[in-house]
N, C-alpha and C positions, 0 to 999 in steps of 0.2 A: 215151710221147711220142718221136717221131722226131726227131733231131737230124742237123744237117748243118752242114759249110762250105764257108762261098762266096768267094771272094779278087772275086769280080766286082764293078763298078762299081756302088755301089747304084741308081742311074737305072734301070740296064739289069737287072734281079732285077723278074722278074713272080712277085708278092705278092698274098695276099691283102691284107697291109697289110704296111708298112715301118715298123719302129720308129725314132726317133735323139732324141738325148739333146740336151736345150736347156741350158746355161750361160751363165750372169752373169761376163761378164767385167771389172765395172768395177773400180775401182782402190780396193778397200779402205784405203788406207790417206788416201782424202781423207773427209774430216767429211762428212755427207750434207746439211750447211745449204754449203757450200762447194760442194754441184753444181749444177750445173742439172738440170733434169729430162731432158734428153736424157743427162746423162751419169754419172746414177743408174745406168743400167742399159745395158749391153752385148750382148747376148744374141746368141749364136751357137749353130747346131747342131754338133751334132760328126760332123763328117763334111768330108772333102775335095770331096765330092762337088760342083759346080757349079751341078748341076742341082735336089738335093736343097735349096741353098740359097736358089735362088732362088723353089724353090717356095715355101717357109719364109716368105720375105723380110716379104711383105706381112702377114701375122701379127704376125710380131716385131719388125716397127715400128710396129705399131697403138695400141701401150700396154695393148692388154687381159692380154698373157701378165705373170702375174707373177714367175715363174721362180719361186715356191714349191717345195722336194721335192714330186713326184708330182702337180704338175698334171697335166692331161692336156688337150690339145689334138686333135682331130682333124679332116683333112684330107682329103675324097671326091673321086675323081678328079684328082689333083695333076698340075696342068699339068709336061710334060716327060718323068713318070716312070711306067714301065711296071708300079709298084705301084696295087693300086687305093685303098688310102687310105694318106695321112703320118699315122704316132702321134707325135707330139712330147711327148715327159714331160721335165718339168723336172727339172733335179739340185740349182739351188740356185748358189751359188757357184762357181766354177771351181776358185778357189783351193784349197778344203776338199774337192771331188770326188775319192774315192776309191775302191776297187773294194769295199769296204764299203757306199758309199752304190749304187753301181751294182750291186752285190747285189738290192737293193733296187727300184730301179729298176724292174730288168727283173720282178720280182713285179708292182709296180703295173703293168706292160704290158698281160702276161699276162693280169689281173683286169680291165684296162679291156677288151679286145679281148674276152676268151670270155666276159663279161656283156654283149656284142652279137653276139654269136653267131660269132663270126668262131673260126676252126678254127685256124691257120696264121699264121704270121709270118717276118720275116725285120727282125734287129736287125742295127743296125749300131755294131760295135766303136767305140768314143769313143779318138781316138788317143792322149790325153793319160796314156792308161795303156798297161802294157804287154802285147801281145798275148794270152799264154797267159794272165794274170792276167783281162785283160777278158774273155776265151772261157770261165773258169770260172766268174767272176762271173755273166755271160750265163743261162750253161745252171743254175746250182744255183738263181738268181733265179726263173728260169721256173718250175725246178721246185715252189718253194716255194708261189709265186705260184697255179699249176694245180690246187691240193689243197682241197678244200671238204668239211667233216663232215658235209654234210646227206644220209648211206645210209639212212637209215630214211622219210623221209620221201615218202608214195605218189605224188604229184605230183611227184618230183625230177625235175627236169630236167638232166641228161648234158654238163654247159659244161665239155666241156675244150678245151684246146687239145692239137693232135694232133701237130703238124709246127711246129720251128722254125729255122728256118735262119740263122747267126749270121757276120757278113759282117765278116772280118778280113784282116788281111794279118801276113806274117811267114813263117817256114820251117812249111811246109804240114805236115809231120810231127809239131814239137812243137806247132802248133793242136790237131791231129786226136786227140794225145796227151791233150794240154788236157781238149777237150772229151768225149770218149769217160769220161774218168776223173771231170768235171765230172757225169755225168750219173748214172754208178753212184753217185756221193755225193748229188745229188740223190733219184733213186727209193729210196735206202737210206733218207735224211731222211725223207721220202713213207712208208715201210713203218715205220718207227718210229710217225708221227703215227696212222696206220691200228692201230695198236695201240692205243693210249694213246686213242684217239676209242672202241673198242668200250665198249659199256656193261658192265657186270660181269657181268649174265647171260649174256650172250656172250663173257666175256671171262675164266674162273674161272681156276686159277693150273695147272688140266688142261688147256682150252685154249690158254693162253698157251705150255703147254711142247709141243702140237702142231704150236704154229704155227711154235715153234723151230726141231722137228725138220724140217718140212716144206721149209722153207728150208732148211736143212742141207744137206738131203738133194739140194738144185737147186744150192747153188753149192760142194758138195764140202766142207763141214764135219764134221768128230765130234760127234755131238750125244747126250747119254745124258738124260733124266730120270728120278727115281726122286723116289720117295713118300714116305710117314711113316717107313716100315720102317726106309730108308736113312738119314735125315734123325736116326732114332734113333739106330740101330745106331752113326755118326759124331758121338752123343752132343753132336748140334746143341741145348742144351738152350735156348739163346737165342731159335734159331728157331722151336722147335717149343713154347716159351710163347706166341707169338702163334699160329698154326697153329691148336692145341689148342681154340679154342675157337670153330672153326667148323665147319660139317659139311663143307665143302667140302674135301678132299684137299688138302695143300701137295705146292708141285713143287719138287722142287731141278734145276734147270738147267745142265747144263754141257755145252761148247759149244770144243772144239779145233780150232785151225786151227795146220799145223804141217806148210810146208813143205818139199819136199826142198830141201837145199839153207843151210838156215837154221842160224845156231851152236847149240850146246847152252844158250846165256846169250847176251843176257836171254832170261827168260820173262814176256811182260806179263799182267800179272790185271788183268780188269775185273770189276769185282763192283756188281751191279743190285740194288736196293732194288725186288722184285718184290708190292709191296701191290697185288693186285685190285682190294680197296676196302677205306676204311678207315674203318668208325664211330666209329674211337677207343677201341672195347673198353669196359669197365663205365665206363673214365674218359669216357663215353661225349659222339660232338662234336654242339653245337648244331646242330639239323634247317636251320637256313637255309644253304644252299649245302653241303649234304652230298653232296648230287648231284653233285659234281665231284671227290669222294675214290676215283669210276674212274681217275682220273686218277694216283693212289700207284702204278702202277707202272712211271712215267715212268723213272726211272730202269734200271729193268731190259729196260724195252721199248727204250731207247737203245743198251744194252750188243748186245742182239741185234739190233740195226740193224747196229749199227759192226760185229759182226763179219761181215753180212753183207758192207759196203765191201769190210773186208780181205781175202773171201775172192775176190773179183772181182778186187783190186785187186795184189793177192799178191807184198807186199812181204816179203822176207826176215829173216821174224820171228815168233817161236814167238809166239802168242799165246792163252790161255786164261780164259774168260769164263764166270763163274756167278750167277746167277741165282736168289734166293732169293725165291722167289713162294705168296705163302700170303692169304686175308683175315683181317681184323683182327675180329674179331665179338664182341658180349656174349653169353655163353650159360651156362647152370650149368655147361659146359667149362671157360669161359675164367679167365684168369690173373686174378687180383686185384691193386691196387695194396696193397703191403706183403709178399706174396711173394717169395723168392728163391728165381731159377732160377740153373743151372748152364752157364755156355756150352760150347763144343767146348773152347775153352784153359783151361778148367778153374778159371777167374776167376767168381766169384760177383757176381751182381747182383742187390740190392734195386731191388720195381720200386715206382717211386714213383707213377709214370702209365702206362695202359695204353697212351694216345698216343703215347706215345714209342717206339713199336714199330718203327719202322725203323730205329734205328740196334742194337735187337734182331738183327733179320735178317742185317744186315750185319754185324756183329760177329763171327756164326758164317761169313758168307760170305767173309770176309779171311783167317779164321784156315783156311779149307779150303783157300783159295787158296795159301796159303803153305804146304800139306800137298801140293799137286801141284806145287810145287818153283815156282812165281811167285816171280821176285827183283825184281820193281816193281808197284806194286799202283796202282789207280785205279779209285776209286766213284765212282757216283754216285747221286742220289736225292731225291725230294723232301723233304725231310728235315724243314725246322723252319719255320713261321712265323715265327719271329725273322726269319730272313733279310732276309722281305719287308718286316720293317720297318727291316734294315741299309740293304737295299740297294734298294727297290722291286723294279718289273718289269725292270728296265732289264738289270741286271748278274746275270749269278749267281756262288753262294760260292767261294772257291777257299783250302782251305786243305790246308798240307804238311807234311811232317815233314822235309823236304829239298829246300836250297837249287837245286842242279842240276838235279832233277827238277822243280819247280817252274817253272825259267828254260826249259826245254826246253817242258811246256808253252804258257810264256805266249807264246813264238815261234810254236807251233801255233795259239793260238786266232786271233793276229792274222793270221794267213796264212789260214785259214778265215775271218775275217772277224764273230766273237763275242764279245759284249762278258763281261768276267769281272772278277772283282775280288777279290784274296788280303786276307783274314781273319786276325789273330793265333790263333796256339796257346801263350800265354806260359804258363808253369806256374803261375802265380799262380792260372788256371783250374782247374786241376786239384783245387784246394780244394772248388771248386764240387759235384763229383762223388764225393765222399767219402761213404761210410756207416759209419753206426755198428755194423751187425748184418755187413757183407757187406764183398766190397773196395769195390763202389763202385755208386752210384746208376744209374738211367737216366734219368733227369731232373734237372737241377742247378738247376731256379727259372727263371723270368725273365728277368736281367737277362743277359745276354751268351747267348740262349738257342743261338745258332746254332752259338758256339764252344764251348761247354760239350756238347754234344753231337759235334763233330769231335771235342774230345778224351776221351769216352766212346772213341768209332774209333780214336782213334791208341793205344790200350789193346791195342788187336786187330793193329792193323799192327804194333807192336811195332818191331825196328829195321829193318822192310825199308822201303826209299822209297816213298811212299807220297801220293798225290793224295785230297783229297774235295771230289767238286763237289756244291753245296748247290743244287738248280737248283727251287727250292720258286714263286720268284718269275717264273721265267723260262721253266717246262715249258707251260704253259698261257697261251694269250693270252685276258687276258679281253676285249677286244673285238677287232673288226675293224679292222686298218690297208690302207692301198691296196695293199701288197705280201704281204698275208697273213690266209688266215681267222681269225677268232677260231675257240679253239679248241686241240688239242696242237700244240706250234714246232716240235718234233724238237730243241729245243737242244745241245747240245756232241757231237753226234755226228760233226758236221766236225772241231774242232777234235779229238776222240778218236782221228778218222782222219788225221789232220795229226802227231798226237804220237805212232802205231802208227809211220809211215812212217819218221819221225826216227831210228829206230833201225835200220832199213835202210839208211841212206844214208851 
């Protein structure tokens, strides 16, 4: 998708269509039996523009517009204005309008204009925010918005939108800055979800570390994969109980980006929960909705997003990203529950469920991590259904072993604009994990299942600082919303690239 900006008056922008954002500007703070009905609702577009509002006018005093998020309105031929049609999407409140909700926004745009075929747009910045924030907003919304999982399908029909032009004012440099850096986080977003969307016959943990390298190899990363041999030889014994018990090859992924220029410390380690698919193993998962366990290597298909950002984006900071990608399978190979295996740090694990195999993975992928000298560590993965029942679809997990590292995230995700929400690691948990035969379980039961499983992880991080995103609830959208397909989100890969940056700055 071609991106551009335009400081021009949006009247004068010949468009295939002109986006601008509708707001409620009434005065929340009077009781809604206290108004009248003319003065319920205030609704203005956001734009200076004269002529944009006059076209507007007769709409937004009709009473039909409810100013709901993601109405859509639209407008053929708009007296005045050299676009051929007004999109008006509502935001909702003025008040509460944020470049969060304008994220969004500009998806539902997107999705309303290229499901009528329209190629092209030209959005205009909402002044109420500030420049470069709304021109990121802008461009990472479109992107999100542009993405549709239906490739297999004979009859697909090719609705993208091609060309967007985003009409701001402010120092013409850092817009251009804005949005050029907006857009590499966007198609990164986009090549995460293209991951996570293949099906697992297309998708095995061989191809997955093709497509690693392939990338790599286009935006100037180190990329190595290696097989069982390796995965042995590094006496991965965590990893390679899950592996073991499918015919399919595991891949160990690793992935250096390490500019000139950059200190010897920190070294950031992202470590990806790379499950192809995952049956759940002999603890084998119920057939209804199995079809979407292509989706277990959400985690590791984010880690190689973000590092494809950083390597576009080439912030001064050693960063090194692994990838432990293998299927979960039942077979006379595979591991049995009551089994212990041996991990890489030399910690014995009874395994209690086969299910619980990702934080298997992971386990050996922290402790490698911290063997190529990573002095701040951040997983992620889809880890636990617990979660979704902590926290639904809404939020994903966020739990730490360190307070500053924690805070430095939670800075990132909001400037990214992703909802998250930190999790206790109280030791009292810890109980949970305890075995009788071995150091400790892989499954702790039930009840706190989410946290009983991060602090399995924080076994493995050991005392280096250390992040786990739980994004079980949040990787996959089960339905369609107006700014986004049902389908993989790409979630915390902004914020990943918001919290790489941090340490350059």
């Amino acid at each position: 998708m071609k991106t551009t900006l335009s400081s021009a008056a949006p009247a004068e922008l010949a468009t295939e269509a002109l986006v601008a954002v509708v707001l409620d500007y009434c005065d929340s703070s009077q009781t809604a039996k206290s108004k009248s009905s003319q003065e319920k609702q205030q609704l203005k577009v956001e734009t200076s523009d004269a002529a944009v509002q006059a076209a507007a006018a007769d709409l937004l005093s009709s009473g039909e517009v409810t100013c709901k998020p993601f109405e859509i309105n639209l407008l053929h031929k708009p007296a005045q204005l050299k676009a051929k049609r007004l999109l008006l999407v509502s935001g909702g409140v003025a008040k509460k309008f944020t470049s969060y909700d304008l994220r969004r926004v500009a998806g539902a745009a997107a999705r309303a204009l290229k499901a009528r075929g329209v190629r092209s747009f030209a959005f205009v910045a909402p002044s109420g925010i500030g420049g470069e924030e709304a021109v990121k907003a802008i461009v990472e919304g479109t992107c999100v918005g542009n993405f549709d999982p239906d490739y297999y399908k004979s009859d697909r029909k090719d609705q993208k939108i091609e060309a967007v032009t985003v009409i701001a004012s402010g120092d013409k440099s850092s817009l251009q800055k804005a949005l050029d850096e907006a857009q590499i986080i966007g198609e990164s977003q986009n090549f995460t979800r293209d991951l996570v969307n293949e099906p697992s016959n297309r998708m095995t943990p061989t191809m997955l570390g093709e497509r690693a390298k392939t990338m790599a190899q286009e935006v100037g990363l180190k990329c190595e994969v290696y097989g069982a041999d390796k995965i042995k030889e590094l006496k991965m014994g965590a990893f390679w109980s899950v592996a073991q018990g499918s015919d399919e090859p595991p891949a160990l992924i690793v992935m250096k980006y390490e500019p000139a220029g950059a200190p010897e410390k920190p070294v950031l380690g992202l470590v990806g929960k790379g499950i192809t698919f995952d049956t759940g193993g002999i603890s084998i998962k119920p057939a209804d909705g199995m079809e979407k366990m292509k989706y277990d290597m959400a985690g590791g298909a984010t880690m190689i997003g973000a590092m494809r950002a950083i390597a576009m984006l080439k912030p001064k900071v050693k960063v090194t990203a692994i990838i432990c990608a293998t299927e979960n399978m039942p077979s006379g190979k595979a591991q049995k529950p009551g089994d212990v295996q041996i991990a890489m740090s030399g910690k014995s694990i009874e395994i209690i469920n086969t299910d619980a195999e990702g934080r298997l993975v992971l386990a050996d992928g922290l402790c490698y991590a911290r063997q190529l000298g990573c002095t701040h560590l951040v997983d992620a993965a889809t880890l636990t259904g617990a979660v979704v029942v902590a926290l639904g679809y809404a939020n994903a997990g966020v739990f730490a072993n360190d307070d500053a590292m924690y805070e430095r995230l939670e800075k990132a995700q909001a400037k990214a604009g992703e909802k998250m929400w930190r999790l206790p690691l109280d030791d009292e948990y810890k109980e949970n994990i305890r075995s009788n035969i071995a150091d400790m379980v892989n499954s702790g039961g039930r009840w706190g299942g989410a946290i009983n499983a991060a602090m399995f992880l924080k076994e493995f991080a050991e005392d280096t600082p250390w992040i786990h995103l739980d994004i079980a609830g949040t990787a996959w959208m089960e339905e369609q919303k107006p700014w986004i397909a049902k389908g993989p989100s790409g979630i915390a890969l902004r914020s990943l690239v918001e919290f790489v940056k941090s340490f350059a700055s």
